[in-house]
N, C-alpha and C positions, 0 to 999 in steps of 0.2 A: 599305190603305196604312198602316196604324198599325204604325209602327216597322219600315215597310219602305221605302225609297228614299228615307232621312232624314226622313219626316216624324213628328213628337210627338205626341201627343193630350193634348187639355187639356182643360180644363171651366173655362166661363166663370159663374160662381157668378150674378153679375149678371144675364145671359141666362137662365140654368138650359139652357145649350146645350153640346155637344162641338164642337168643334175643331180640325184636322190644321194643323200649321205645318212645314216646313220651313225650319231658319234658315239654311241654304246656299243653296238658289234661291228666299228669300224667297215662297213659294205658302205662301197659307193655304186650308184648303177648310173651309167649313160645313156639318154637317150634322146629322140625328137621330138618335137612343138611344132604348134603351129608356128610360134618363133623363130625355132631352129630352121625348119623348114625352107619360112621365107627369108631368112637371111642369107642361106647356101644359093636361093633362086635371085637373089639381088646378087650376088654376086656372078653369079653363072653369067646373067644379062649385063653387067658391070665389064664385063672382062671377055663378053663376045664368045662365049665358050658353047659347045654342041645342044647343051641340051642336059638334062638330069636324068639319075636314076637310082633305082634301090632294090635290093635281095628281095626283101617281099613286106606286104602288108596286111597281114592276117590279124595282128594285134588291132587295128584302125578300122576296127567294127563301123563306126560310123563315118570313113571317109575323111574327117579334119585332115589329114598330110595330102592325101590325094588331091582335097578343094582345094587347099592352100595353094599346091603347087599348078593346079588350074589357074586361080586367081592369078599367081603371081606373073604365068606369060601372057594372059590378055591384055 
């Protein structure tokens, strides 16, 4: 949907998240990057915490958040 059917992508610096807005029918949608991703995994190891996890990834056809988050505890 980025920069198709009017919607923008943004980065919310504050979150360390992506963002779709639509300023014509007002929908925002959330979601994650490879960005997002390794920002939640720098922090995880930042802060000595267990370990990550997520509902599922059925949208991540090709694996980018799964590699990401490989990458990011080697």
């Amino acid at each position: 949907l980025i920069n198709k059917k009017g919607f923008i992508e943004y980065k919310d610096e504050d979150a360390k998240a992506p963002f779709l807005f639509n300023p014509e029918t007002k929908q925002y949608i959330s979601y994650d990057n490879e960005w997002s991703v390794a920002n939640k995994c720098d922090y995880v190891l930042k802060n000595k915490l267990g370990g990550v996890m997520f509902w599922e990834y059925n949208s991540d056809k090709r694996g980018y958040l799964l590699n990401q988050i490989t990458k990011s505890f080697k």
